[in-house]
N, C-alpha and C positions, 0 to 999 in steps of 0.2 A: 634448675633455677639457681641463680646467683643472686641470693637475698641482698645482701649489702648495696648490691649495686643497681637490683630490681629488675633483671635480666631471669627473659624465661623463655624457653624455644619448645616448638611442635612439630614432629616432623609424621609425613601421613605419606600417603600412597606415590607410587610413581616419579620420587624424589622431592616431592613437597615439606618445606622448610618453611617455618613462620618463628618470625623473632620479637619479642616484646621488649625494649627498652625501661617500659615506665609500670612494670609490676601487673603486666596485663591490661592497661589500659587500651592501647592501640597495638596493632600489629604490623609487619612489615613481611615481604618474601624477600627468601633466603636464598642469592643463586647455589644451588647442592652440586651440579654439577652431573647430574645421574641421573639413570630413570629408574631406579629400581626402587621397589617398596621399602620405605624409613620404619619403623617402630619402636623407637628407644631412644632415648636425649636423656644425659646425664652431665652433672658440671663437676670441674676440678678446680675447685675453689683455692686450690694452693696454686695451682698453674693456671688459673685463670681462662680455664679454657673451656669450650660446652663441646660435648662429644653428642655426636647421632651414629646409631646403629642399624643395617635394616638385610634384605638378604643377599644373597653372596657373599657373605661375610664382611659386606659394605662398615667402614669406620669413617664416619667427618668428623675435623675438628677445624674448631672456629675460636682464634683467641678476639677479644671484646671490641679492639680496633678494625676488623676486616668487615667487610661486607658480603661474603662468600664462605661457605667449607668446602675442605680439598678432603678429595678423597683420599684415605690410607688403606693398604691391603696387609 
């Protein structure tokens, strides 16, 4: 979560990605880009960016303008 700005993401099974803009009010999907299993969302609040983690050593990152994460290996 990115408190300031009210940004919280979920990421779950088979590359499922869920974005909240307004503090968990509503939800949105996230194209991930992947199928593999997500289990870890993390933000970098200096870099503005939200990272998902999940297996094969899968890394997205999404700065707050995109509508998508790109995979990193």
């Amino acid at each position: 979560m990115l408190p300031e700005r009210q940004v919280q993401i979920a990421a779950g099974q088979k590359g499922v990605i869920a974005r909240s803009l307004d503090a968990g009010q509503t939800w949105s999907i996230v194209e991930s880009g992947t199928e593999v299993d997500l289990y870890g969302s993390f933000a970098d609040e200096g870099a503005n960016v939200l990272n998902v983690c999940g297996q094969k050593g899968a890394l997205l990152q999404s700065d707050q303008g995109r509508e998508d994460c790109r995979l990193h290996h």
